[in-house]
C-alpha positions as CSV (number, residue, x, y, z in Angstrom):
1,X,-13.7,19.5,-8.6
2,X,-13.2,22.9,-6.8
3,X,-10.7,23.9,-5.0
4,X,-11.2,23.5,-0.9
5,X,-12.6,26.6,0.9
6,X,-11.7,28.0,3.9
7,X,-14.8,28.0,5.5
8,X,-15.9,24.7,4.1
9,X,-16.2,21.9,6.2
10,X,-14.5,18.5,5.3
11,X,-15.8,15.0,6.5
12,X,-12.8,12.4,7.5
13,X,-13.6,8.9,7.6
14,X,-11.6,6.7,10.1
15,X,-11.7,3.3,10.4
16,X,-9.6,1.3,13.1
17,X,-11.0,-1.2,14.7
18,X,-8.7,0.0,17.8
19,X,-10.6,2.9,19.6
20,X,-7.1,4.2,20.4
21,X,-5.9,4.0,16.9
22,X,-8.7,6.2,16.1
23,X,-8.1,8.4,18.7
24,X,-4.3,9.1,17.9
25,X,-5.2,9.9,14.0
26,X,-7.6,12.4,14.7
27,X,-5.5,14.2,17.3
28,X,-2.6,14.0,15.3
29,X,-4.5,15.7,12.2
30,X,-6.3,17.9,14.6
31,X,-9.1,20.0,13.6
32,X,-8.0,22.3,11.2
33,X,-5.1,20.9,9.2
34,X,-4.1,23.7,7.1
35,X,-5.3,27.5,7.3
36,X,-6.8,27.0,3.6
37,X,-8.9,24.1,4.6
38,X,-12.2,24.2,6.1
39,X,-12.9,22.4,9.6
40,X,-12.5,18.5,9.5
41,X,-15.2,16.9,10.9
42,X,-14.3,12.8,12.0
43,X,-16.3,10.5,10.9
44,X,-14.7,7.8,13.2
45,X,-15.9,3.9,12.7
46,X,-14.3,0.1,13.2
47,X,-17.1,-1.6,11.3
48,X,-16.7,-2.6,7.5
49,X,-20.3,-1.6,7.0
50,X,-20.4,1.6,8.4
51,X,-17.1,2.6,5.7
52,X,-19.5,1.2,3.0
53,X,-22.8,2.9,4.2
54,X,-20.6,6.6,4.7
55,X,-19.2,6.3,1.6
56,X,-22.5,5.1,-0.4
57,X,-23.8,8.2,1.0
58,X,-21.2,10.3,-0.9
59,X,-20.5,12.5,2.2
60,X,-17.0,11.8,2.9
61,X,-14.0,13.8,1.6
62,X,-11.4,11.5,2.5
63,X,-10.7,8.1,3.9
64,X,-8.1,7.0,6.7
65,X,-7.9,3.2,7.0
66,X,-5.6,1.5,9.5
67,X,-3.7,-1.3,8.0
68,X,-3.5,-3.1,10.9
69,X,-7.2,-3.2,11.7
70,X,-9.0,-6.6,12.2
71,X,-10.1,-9.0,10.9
72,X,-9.9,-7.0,7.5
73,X,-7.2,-4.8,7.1
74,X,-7.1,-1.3,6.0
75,X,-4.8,-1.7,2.9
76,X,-7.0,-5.0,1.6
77,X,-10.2,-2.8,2.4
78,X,-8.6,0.4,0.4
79,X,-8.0,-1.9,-2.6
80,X,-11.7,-3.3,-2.6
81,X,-12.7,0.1,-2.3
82,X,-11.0,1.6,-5.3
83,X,-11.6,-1.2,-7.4
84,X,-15.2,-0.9,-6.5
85,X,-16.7,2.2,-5.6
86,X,-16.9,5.2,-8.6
87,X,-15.6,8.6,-7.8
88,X,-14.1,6.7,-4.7
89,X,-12.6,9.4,-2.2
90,X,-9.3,9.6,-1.5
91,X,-7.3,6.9,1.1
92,X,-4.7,7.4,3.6
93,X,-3.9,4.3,4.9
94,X,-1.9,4.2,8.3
95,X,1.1,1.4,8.7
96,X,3.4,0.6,11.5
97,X,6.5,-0.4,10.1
98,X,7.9,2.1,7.8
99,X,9.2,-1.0,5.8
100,X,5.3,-1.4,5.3
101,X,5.0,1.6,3.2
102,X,5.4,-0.2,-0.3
103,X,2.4,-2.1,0.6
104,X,0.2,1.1,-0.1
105,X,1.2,1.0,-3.4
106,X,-0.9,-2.1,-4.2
107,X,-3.4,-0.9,-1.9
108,X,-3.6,1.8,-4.3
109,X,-3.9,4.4,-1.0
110,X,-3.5,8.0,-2.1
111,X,-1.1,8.1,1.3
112,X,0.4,6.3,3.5
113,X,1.2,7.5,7.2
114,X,3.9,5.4,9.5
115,X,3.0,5.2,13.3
116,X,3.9,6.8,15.7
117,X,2.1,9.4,14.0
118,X,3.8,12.8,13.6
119,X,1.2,15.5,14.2
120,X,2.8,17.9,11.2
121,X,3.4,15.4,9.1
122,X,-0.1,13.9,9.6
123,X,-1.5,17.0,9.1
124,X,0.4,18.4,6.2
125,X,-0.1,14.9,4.3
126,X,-4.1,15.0,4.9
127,X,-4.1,18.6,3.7
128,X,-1.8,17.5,1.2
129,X,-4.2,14.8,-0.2
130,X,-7.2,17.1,0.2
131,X,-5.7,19.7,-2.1
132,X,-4.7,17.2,-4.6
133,X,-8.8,15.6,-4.2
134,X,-10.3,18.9,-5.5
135,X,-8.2,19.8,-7.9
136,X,-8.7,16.2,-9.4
137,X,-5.1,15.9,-9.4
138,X,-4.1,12.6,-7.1
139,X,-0.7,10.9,-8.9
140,X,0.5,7.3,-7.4
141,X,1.0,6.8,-3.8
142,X,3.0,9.0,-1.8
143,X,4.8,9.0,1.6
């Protein structure tokens, strides 16, 4: 993979099944997470199928997937995902309780991010993760 361009822009899947969940990831990512990252354009869903359909479509550059969502999870859903979908994107997954974090590790998540969500640390994880995504270089979890 190449490395992201400035003036490229990057599709973000979120899936919450919480409107308001939704809403607090993307501001706290914002628009423009890091001055060497294109735009980030939300994809923003809280239907199993619509994560399957955008990411059969191959359009999405990375995945954030609240762990609390209902009735399926986000951590159980970014499991499924890596273990079924080739050249899967990357997955943040979003927890509640820090003590919660460990479970991203069998998720197989890229990243985990704790609520309340820290807008810089959001964002600099995201652009973290997005780096790491083109330059086909994504180790074990990080937090």
């Amino acid at each position: 993979m190449s490395s992201p361009v400035a003036s490229e822009t990057l599709t973000v899947l979120v899936f919450s099944h919480r409107p308001e969940v939704r809403e607090a990831i993307t501001m706290a990512i914002g628009r423009r997470p890091a001055p060497d990252l294109g735009r980030i354009k939300f994809h923003e869903t809280g239907a199993i199928a619509d994560v399957l359909v955008a990411l059969d479509a191959g359009e999405i550059d990375l995945c954030i997937l609240d762990g609390e969502a209902q009735p399926t999870g986000g951590m159980g859903l970014s499991r499924q995902l890596k273990n079924e979908i080739d050249d899967c994107p990357p997955i943040v997954v979003t927890v509640r309780r820090r003590d919660d974090r460990w479970l991203a590790t069998w998720s197989q998540a890229d990243a985990v991010l704790v609520h309340p969500l820290d807008p810089l640390t959001a964002a600099e994880t995201v652009a973290d993760v997005l780096r790491r995504s083109r330059a086909g270089d994504l180790p074990a979890v990080r937090s």
